[in-house]
C-alpha positions in Angstrom: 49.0 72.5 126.7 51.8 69.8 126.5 55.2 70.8 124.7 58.1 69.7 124.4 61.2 71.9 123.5 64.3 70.2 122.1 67.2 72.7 121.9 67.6 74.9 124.9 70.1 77.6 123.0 69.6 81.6 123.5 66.1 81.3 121.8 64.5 77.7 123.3 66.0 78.0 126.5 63.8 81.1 126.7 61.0 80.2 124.4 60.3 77.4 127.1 60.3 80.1 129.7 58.1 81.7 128.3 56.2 78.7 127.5 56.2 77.5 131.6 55.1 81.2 132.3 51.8 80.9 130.0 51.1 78.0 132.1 51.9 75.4 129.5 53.9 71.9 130.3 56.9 71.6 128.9 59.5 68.7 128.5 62.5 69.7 127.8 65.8 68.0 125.9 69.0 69.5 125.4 72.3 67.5 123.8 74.0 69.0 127.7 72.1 67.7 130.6 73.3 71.2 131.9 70.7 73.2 130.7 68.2 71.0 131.0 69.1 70.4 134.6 68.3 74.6 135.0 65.3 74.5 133.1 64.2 71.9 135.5 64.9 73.8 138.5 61.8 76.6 136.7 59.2 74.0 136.2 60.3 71.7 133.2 59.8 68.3 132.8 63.3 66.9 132.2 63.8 64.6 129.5 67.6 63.1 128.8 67.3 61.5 125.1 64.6 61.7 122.2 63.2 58.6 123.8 62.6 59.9 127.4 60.5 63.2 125.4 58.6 60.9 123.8 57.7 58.6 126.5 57.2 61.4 129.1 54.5 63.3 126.4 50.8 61.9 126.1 49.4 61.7 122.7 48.8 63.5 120.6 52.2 64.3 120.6 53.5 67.8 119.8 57.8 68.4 119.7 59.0 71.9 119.0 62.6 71.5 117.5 65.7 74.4 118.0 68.1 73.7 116.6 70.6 74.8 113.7 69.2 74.2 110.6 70.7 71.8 108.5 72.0 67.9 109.2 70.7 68.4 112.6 67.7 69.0 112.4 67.4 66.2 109.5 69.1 63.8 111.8 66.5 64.8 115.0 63.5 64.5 112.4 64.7 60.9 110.9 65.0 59.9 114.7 61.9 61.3 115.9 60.1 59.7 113.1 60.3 56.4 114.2 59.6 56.8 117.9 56.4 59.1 117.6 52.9 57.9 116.4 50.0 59.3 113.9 48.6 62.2 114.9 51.4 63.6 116.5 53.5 67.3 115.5 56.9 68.2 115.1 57.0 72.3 114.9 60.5 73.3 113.5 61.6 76.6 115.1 64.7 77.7 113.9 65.9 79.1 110.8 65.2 76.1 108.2 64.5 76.7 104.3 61.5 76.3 103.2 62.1 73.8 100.7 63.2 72.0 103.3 60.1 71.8 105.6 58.1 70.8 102.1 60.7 67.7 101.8 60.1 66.7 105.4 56.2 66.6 105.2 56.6 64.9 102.4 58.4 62.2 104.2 56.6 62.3 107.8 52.8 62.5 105.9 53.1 58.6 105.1 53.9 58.2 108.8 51.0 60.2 109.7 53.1 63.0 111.6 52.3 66.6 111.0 54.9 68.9 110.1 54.6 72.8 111.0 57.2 75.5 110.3 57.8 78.3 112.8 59.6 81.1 111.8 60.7 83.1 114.7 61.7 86.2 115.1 62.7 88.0 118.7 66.3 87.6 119.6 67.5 87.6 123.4 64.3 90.0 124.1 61.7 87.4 123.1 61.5 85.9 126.5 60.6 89.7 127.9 58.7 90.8 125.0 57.5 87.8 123.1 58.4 86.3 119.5 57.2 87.4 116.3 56.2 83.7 115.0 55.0 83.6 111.7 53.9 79.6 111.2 53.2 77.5 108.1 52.0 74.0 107.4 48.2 72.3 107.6 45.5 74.8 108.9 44.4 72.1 111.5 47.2 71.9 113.5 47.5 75.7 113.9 44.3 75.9 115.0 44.9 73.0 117.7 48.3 74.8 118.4 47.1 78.0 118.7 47.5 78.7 122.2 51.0 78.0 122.2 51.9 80.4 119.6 49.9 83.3 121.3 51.7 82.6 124.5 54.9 82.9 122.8 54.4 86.0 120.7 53.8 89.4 122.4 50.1 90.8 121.2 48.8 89.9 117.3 52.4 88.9 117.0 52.0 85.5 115.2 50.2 84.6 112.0 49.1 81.5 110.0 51.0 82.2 106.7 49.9 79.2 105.1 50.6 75.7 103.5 54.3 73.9 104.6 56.9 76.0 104.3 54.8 79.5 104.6 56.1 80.1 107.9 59.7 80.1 107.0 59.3 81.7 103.8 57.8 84.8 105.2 60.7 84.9 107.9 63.1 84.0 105.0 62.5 87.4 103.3 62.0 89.3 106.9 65.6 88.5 107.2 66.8 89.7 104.1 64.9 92.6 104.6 67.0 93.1 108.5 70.0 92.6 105.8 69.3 95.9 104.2 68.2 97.7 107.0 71.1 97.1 109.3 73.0 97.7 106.0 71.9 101.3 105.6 72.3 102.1 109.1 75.6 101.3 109.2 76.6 103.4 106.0 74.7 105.7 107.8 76.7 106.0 110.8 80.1 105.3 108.7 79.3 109.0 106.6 79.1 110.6 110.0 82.0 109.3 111.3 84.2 109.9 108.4 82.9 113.8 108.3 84.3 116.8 109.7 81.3 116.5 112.4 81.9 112.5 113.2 84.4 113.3 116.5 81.7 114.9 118.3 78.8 113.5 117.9 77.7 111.2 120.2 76.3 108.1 118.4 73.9 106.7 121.5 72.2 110.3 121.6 72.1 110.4 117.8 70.6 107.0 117.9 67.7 108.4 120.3 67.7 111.2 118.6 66.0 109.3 115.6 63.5 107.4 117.4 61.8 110.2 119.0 59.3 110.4 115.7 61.9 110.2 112.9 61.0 108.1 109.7 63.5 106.0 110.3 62.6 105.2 113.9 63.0 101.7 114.8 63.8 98.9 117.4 67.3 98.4 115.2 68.1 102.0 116.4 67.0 101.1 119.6 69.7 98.3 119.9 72.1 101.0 118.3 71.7 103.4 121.1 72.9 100.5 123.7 75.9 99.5 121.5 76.6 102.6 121.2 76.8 104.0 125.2 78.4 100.7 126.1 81.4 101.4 123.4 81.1 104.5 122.0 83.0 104.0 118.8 82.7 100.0 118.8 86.4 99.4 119.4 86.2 96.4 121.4 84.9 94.7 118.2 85.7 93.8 114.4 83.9 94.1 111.7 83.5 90.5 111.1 79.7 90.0 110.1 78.2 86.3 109.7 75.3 85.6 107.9 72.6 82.4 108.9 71.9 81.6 105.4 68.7 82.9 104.7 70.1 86.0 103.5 71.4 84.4 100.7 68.0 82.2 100.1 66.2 85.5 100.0 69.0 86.5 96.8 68.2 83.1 95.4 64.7 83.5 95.5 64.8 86.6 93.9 66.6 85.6 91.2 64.2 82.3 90.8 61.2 84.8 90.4 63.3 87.7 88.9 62.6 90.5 91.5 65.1 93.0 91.2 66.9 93.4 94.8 69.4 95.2 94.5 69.9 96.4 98.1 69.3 93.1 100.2 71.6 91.4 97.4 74.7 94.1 98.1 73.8 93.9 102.0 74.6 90.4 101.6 77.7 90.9 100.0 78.5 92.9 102.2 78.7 90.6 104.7 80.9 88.4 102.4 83.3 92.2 102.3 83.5 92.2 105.9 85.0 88.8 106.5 88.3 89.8 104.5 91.1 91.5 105.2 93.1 92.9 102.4 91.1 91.6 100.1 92.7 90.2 96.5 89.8 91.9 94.9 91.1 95.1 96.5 94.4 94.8 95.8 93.8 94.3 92.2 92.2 97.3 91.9 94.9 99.6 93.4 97.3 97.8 91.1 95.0 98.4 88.2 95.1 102.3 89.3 98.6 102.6 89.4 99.3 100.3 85.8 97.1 103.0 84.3 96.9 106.4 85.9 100.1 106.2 88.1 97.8 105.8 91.1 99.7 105.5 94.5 99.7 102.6 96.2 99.7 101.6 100.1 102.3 99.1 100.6 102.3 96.3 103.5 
């Protein structure tokens, strides 16, 4: 099948590898003729502006977009609107709310362009061992799609979720859900450190340790274990943690429907904890401790 990939970053770079691997054609557009360049050197049809991908697809069209949700991808929709025709796709791939893919087929139905929304899941390890794509939007153009999102995704690793916006939903709350879960682990490991036992244990085998059959055996721990033997007590980093917004949709969302989530909501804030240093919030409180029980205080 014919594809293009606009947005050759860590994931479409190798989504489109993957993609040429399958045996699929793939035109490819990135903002830096740099990476398209490499990708041509693999097989890729090269494409320079929005207007060369068009013009080098046949219809009907289909244009998978990665790129950082927001203004961009808004401002790549608005522009691919008025150079592709009816019947053609535009798949969005990155980590766009859902209420936005239901605004944008909203505004490319009239045009008679199809709107799907990929959520994907895999990281760095997607081109080796697929993406986890969960997709939403009309039931048709999954179906006709269908062989590109089972060359992408490792082994019953994609799923028709449902109407627009489905697709990203479902990943929506699979984030928030990797919120808690990378949450726990790292209390986890911060109560062994800080005990009488933390000095000598070794983290990487401790990692192993609980994926060899443990309950809480997973691919998370897996990606501890190598942190972990490349820097054994993560000194060469901070503690500085970003979130990519869906984190916090998944809290709104919540709090729309009144599901009590307590643990991705404090993972989340979390997040917000770790991006201060000497926090006011902090420094109220030892001040409150000393005003009332005589409390010492660190001072800077």
């Amino acid at each position: 099948m014919q594809i293009a990939m606009i947005g050759l970053g860590r994931m479409g770079m190798n989504m489109a590898r993957r993609l040429l691997g399958g045996g699929h054609e793939v035109v490819a557009f990135n903002r830096s003729r740099d990476k398209t360049d490499e990708l041509v050197k693999e097989g890729a049809t090269g494409a320079y502006s929005l207007e060369e991908v068009v013009s080098k697809l046949e219809a009907p069209r289909t244009v998978w977009i990665m790129l950082p949700a927001g203004k961009t991808v808004d401002d790549t929709i608005s522009r691919l609107k008025g150079l592709l025709d009816s019947g053609d796709t535009i798949i969005e791939g990155g980590n766009s709310y859902y209420k936005d893919d239901i605004r944008r087929a909203g505004e490319l139905e009239p045009a008679g362009i199809a709107y799907v929304d990929a959520g994907v899941s895999g990281g760095i390890w997607g081109l080796e061992v697929g993406y986890c794509t969960m997709i939403g939007g009309p039931r048709e153009r999954f179906d006709h799609l269908e062989p590109v999102f089972k060359t992408l995704a490792p082994e019953e690793g994609y799923m028709y979720c449902g109407p627009t916006g489905a697709g990203h939903f479902v990943k929506m709350v699979h984030n928030g859900i990797e919120y808690g879960m990378m949450q726990a682990y790292g209390e986890g490991f911060e109560i062994l450190e800080a005990s009488e036992y933390g000095p000598a244990l070794d983290y990487a085998q401790v990692s192993h340790l609980w994926n060899q059959g443990s309950v809480i055996r997973s691919w998370l721990l897996e990606l501890a274990e190598e942190a972990f033997k490349n820097d054994a007590r993560l000194d060469e980093i901070t503690g500085h943690v970003d979130d990519s917004g869906e984190g916090r949709w998944t809290v709104q969302q919540a709090i729309d429907t009144s599901v009590p989530a307590p643990v991705i909501t404090l993972s989340l804030f979390a997040r917000f904890r770790s991006r201060q240093d000497n926090s006011f919030s902090n420094r109220i409180l030892a001040a409150l401790r000393r005003e009332f029980g005589g409390h010492a205080v660190k001072k800077r």
